[in-house]
VMD Tcl script that draws the C-alpha trace (Angstrom):
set ca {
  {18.47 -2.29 5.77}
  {18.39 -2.61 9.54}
  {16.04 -4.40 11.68}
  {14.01 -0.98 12.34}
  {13.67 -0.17 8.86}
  {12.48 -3.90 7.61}
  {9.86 -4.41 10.55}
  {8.69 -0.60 9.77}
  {8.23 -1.06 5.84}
  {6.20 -4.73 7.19}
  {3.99 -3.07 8.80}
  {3.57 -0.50 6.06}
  {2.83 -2.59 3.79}
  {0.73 -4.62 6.26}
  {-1.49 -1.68 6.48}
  {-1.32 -1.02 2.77}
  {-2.72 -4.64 2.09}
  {-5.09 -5.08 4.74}
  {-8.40 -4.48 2.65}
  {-9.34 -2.10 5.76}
  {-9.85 1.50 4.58}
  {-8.85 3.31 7.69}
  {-5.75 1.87 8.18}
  {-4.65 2.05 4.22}
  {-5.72 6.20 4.92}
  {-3.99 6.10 8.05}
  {-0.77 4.50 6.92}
  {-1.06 6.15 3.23}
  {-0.98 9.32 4.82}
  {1.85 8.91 7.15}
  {4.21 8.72 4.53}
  {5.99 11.59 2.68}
  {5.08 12.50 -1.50}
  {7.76 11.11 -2.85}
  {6.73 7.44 -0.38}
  {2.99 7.76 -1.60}
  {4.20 7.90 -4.97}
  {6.50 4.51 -4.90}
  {3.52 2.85 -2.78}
  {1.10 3.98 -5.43}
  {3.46 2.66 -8.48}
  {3.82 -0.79 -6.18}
  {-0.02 -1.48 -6.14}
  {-0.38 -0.39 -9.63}
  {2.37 -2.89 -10.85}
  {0.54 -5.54 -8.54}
  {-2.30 -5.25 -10.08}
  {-1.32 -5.48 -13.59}
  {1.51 -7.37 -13.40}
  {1.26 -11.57 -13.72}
  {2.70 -13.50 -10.91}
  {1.21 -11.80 -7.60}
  {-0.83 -14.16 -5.12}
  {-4.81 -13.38 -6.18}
  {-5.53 -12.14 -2.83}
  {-2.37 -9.78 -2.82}
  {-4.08 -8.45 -6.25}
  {-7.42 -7.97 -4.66}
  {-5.62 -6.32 -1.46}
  {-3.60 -3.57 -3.89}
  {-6.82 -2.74 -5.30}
  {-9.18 -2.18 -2.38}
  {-5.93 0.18 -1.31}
  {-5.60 1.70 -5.03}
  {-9.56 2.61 -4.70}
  {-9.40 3.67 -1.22}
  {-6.26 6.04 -1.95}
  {-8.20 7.18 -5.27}
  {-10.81 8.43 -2.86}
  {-8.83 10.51 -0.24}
  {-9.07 14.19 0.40}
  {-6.06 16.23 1.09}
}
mol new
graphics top color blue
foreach p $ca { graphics top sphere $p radius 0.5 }
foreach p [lrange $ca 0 end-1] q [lrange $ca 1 end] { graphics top cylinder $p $q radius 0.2 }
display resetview
């Protein structure tokens, strides 16, 4: 993975963690089907799965409810 690619998925997932609705829509949105699905599977397994930070827990659900809630 190159320099472009790493700094791009950081901010992603920056976005996708920051407990701010508009950017988790705005950065949720940006990405392709087959993207939202993986991101979606992520903050599933985050939140379900032992060894994650408690904050990163709390982060991948405020972005699981806020993607629940979207209209396309």
């Amino acid at each position: 993975m190159n320099t472009m690619e790493e700094t791009f998925l950081e901010k992603a997932w920056d976005d996708l963690l920051s407990q701010e609705p508009q950017r988790i829509e705005s950065r949720f949105k940006s990405l392709d089907d087959n993207s939202q699905k993986v991101v979606i599977e992520h903050l599933q397994n985050m939140v379900t799965d032992s060894g994650w930070h408690p904050m990163q827990v709390i982060s991948a659900q405020k972005a699981l409810e806020t993607i629940s809630n979207l209209e396309f």
